[in-house]
One Martini backbone bead per residue (centre of mass of N, CA, C, O) as a GRO file, in nm:
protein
  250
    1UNK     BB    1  12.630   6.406   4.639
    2UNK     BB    2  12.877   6.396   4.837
    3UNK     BB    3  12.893   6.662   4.852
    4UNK     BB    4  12.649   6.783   4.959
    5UNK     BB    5  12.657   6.578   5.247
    6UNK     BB    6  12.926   6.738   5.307
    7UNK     BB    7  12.815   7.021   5.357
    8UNK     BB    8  12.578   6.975   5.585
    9UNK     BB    9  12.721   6.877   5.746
   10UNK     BB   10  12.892   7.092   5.821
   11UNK     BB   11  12.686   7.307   5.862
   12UNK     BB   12  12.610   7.151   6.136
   13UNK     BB   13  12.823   7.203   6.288
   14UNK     BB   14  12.884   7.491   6.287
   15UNK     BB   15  12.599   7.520   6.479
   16UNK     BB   16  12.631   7.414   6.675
   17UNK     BB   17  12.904   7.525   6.792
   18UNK     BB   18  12.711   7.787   6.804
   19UNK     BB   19  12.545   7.720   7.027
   20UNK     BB   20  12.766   7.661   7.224
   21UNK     BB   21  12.920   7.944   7.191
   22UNK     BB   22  12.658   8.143   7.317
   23UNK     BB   23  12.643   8.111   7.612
   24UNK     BB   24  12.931   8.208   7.690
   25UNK     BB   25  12.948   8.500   7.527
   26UNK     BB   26  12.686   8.568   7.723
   27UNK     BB   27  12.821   8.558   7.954
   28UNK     BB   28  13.083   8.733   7.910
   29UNK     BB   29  12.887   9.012   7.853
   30UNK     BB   30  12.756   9.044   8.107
   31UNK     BB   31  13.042   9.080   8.270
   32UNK     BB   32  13.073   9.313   8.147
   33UNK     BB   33  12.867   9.472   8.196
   34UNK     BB   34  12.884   9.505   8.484
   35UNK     BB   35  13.157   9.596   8.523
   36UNK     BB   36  13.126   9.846   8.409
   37UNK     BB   37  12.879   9.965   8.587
   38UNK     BB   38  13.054   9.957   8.850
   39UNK     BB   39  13.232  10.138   8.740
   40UNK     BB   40  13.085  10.403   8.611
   41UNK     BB   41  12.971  10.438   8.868
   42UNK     BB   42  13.216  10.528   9.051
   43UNK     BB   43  13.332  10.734   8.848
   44UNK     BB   44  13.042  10.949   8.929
   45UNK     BB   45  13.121  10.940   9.256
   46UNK     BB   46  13.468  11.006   9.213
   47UNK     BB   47  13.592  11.127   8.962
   48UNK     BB   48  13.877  11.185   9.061
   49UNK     BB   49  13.780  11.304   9.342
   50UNK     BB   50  13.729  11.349   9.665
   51UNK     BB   51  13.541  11.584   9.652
   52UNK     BB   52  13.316  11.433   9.489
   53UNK     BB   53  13.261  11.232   9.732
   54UNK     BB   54  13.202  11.478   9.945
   55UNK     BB   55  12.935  11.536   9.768
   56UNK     BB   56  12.772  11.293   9.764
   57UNK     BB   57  12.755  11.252  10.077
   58UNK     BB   58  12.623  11.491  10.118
   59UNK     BB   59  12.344  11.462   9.930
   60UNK     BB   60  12.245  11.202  10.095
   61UNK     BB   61  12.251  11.308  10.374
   62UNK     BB   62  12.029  11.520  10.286
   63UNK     BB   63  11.813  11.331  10.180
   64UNK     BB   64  11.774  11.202  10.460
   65UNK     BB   65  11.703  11.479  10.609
   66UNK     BB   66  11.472  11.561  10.442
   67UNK     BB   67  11.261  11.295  10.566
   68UNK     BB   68  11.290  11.350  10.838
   69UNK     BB   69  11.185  11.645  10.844
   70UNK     BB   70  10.945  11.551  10.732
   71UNK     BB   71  10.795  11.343  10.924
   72UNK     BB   72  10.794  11.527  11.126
   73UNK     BB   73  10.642  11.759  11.047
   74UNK     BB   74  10.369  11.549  10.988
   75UNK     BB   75  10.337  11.550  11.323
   76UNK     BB   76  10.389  11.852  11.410
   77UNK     BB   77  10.126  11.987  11.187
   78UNK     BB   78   9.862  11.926  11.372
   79UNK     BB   79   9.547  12.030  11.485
   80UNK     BB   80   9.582  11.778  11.728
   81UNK     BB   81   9.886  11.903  11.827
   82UNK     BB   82   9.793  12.240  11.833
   83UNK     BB   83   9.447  12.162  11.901
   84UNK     BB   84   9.343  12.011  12.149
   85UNK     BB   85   9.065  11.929  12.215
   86UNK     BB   86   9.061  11.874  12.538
   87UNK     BB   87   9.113  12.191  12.562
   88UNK     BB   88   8.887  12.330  12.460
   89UNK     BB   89   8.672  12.134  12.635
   90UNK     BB   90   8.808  12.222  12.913
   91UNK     BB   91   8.784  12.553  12.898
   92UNK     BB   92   8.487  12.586  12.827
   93UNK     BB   93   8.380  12.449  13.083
   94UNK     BB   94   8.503  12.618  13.301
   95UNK     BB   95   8.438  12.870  13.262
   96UNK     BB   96   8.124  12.798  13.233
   97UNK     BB   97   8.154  12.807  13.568
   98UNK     BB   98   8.401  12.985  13.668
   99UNK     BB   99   8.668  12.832  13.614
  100UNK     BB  100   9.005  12.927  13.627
  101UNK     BB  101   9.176  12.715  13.726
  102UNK     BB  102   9.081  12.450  13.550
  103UNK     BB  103   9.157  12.574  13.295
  104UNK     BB  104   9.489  12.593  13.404
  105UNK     BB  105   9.522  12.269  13.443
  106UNK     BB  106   9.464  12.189  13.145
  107UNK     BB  107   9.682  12.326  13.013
  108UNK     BB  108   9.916  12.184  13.173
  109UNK     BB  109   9.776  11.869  13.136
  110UNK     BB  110   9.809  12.001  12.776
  111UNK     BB  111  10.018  12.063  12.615
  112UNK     BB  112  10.076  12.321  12.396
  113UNK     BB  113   9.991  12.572  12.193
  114UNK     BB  114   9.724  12.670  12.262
  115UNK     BB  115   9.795  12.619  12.600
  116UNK     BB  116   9.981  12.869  12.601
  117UNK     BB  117   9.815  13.093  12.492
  118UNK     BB  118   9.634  13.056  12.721
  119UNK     BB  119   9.850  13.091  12.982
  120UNK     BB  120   9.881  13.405  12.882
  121UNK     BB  121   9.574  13.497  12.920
  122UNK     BB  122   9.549  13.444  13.198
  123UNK     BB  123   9.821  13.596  13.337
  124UNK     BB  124   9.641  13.886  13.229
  125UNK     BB  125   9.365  13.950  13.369
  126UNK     BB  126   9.379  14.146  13.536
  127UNK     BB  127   9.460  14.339  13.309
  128UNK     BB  128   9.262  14.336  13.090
  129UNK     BB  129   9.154  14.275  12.788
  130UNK     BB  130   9.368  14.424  12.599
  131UNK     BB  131   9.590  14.279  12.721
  132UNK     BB  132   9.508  13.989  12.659
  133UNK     BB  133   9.563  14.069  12.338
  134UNK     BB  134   9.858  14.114  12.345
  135UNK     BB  135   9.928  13.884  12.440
  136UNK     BB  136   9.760  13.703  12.240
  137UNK     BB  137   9.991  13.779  11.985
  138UNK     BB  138  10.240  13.719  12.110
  139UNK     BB  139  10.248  13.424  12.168
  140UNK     BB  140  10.164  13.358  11.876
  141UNK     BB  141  10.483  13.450  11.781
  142UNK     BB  142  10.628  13.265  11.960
  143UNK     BB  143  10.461  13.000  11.822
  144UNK     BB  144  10.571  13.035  11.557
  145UNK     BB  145  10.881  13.056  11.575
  146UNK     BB  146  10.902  12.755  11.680
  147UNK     BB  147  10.760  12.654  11.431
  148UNK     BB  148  10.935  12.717  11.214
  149UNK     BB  149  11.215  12.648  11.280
  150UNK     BB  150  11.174  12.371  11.195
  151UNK     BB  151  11.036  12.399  10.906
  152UNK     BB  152  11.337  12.530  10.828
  153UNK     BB  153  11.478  12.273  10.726
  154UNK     BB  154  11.362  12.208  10.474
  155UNK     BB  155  11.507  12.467  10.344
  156UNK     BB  156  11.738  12.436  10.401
  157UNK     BB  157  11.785  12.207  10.236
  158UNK     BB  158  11.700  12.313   9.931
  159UNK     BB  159  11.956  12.517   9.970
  160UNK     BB  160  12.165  12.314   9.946
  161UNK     BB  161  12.150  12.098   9.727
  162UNK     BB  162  12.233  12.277   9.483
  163UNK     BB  163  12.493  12.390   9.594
  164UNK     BB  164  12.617  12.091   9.563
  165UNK     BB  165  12.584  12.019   9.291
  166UNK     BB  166  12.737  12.310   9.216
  167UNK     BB  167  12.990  12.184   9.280
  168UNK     BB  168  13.035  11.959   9.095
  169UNK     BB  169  13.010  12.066   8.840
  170UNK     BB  170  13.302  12.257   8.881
  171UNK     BB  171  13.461  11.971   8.915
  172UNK     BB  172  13.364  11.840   8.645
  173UNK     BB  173  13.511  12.131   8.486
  174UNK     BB  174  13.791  12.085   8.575
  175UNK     BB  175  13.820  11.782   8.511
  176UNK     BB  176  13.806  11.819   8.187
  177UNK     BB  177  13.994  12.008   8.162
  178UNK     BB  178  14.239  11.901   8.299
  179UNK     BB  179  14.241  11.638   8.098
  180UNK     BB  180  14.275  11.771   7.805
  181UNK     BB  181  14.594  11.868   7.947
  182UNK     BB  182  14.700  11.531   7.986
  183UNK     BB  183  14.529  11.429   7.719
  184UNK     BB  184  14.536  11.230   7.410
  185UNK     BB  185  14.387  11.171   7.164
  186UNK     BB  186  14.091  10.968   7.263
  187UNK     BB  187  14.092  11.015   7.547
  188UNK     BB  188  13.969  11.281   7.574
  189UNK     BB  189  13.682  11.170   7.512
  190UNK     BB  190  13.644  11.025   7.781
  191UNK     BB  191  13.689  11.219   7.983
  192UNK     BB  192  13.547  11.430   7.923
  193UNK     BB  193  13.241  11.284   7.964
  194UNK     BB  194  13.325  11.187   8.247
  195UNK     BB  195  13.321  11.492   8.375
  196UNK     BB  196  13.027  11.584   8.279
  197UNK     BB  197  12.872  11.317   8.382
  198UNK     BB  198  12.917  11.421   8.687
  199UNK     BB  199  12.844  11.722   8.698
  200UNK     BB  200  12.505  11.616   8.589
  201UNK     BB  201  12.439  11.437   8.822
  202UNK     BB  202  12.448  11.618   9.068
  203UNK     BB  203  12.246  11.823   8.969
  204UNK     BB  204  12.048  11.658   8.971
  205UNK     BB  205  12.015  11.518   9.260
  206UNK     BB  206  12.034  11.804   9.398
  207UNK     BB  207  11.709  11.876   9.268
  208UNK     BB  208  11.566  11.588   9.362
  209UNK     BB  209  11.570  11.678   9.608
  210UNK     BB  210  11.519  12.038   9.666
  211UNK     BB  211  11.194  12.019   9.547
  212UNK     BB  212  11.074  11.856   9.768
  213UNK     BB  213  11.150  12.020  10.006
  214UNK     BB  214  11.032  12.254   9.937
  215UNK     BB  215  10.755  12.138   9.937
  216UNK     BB  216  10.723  12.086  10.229
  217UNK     BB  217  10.758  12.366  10.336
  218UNK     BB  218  10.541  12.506  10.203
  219UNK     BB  219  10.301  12.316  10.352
  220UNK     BB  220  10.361  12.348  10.622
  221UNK     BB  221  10.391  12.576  10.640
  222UNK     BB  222  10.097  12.704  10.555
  223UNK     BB  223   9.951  12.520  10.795
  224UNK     BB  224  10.052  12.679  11.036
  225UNK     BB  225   9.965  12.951  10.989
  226UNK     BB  226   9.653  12.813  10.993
  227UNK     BB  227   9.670  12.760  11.277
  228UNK     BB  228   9.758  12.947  11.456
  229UNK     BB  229   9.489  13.163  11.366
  230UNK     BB  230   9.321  12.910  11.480
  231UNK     BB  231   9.439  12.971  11.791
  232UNK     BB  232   9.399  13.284  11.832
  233UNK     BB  233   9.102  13.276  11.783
  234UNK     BB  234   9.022  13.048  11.974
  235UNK     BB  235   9.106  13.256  12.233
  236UNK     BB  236   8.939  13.452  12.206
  237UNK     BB  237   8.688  13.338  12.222
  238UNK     BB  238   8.719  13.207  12.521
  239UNK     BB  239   8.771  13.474  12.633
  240UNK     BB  240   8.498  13.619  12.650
  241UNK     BB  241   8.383  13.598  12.921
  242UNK     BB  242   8.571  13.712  13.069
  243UNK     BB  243   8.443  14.020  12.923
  244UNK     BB  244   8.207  13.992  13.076
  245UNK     BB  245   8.252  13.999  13.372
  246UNK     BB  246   8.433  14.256  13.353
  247UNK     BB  247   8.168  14.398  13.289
  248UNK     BB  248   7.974  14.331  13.538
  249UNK     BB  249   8.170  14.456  13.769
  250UNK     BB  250   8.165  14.764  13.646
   0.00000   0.00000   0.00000
């Protein structure tokens, strides 16, 4: 009886013990895998070499920079701002009055896309209706030009960002040979892994940048030339007055 009793307080005293030392154990084992996870981001941020340090660089610069001309974009790209209605309904009103002047001071006083092409319709009215739409066609190439030149900065990180990627790979497959050759034993294949896992990180990363970026440059890009055509036709609606005037003049 005496021993049984003495077995209990025994595995009692134990169990105590091992709860009292799962705290610190648990606490202890947090701080390692923190240690561990914050060397391994490190690990493939730097990967031994400067230079995949200067492609992870290059590759935030992109996403920041992608995200900056994403949002100028939608700012930039609206019907709102390329074809404003004040502008419409201030030429449609002064033509049908027959003041040409008030109409070329609205597109003046309402800077746009819209009002650009009318200004240069303006300008020619003088040699001729046909004269008049060679230029509203050319203006309008002039005014897509300037727009695209901005919306293709989308396409510039797009097409960045997996070459900085691809670039990553190649220094992780250096760096991967490299280690195989300077090490033996179990650190191979430590070496081998994590030049691998640098490698194909880069190459993720890069992928997830230039996927959105194409896609807006994508939408933005078809937006504009929708706009743009809609700006055209739209000029030429506008002055169809103008080629009745030149018709009952002659």
């Amino acid at each position: 009886m005496k021993k049984t009793v003495t077995m209990l307080l025994f595995l009692a005293c134990c169990m105590a013990f091992a709860q009292d030392a799962n705290p610190e154990a648990a606490e202890a084992a947090a701080e390692t895998v923190e240690q561990s996870s914050g060397s391994a981001l490190w690990n493939v941020l730097y990967g031994g070499s400067i230079v995949n340090l200067i492609i992870w660089l290059g590759l935030f610069a992109t996403s920041f920079t992608t995200i900056i001309f994403a949002v100028n974009a939608f700012f930039l790209v609206k019907e709102d701002k390329l074809m404003p209605n004040a502008v419409i309904t201030g030429v449609q009103d002064a033509l049908s009055k027959g003041d040409l002047d008030a109409a070329v001071n609205t597109c003046d006083s309402n800077p746009s896309t819209l009002s650009s092409i009318l200004r240069t319709a303006f300008n020619n009215i003088e040699d001729g209706y046909d004269v008049v739409q060679q230029a509203v066609s050319s203006a309008t190439d002039l005014e897509s030009e300037k727009l695209m030149q901005k919306v293709n900065r989308l396409n510039v990180c797009g097409q960045i960002a997996p070459m900085l990627g691809l670039m990553g790979t190649v220094t992780g497959m250096v760096s991967a040979f490299a280690g195989l050759a300077t090490t033996t034993g179990a650190a191979k294949s430590k070496v081998l892994a994590q030049s691998i896992s640098t490698a194909l990180w880069t190459t993720c990363v890069g992928l997830l940048i230039s996927v959105p970026a194409l896609l807006f440059y994508t939408y933005f890009k078809n937006n504009a030339t929708r706009l743009l055509l809609e700006s055209e036709a739209k000029v030429l609606d506008l002055i169809k007055v103008l080629r009745n005037v030149e018709v009952e003049s002659e």
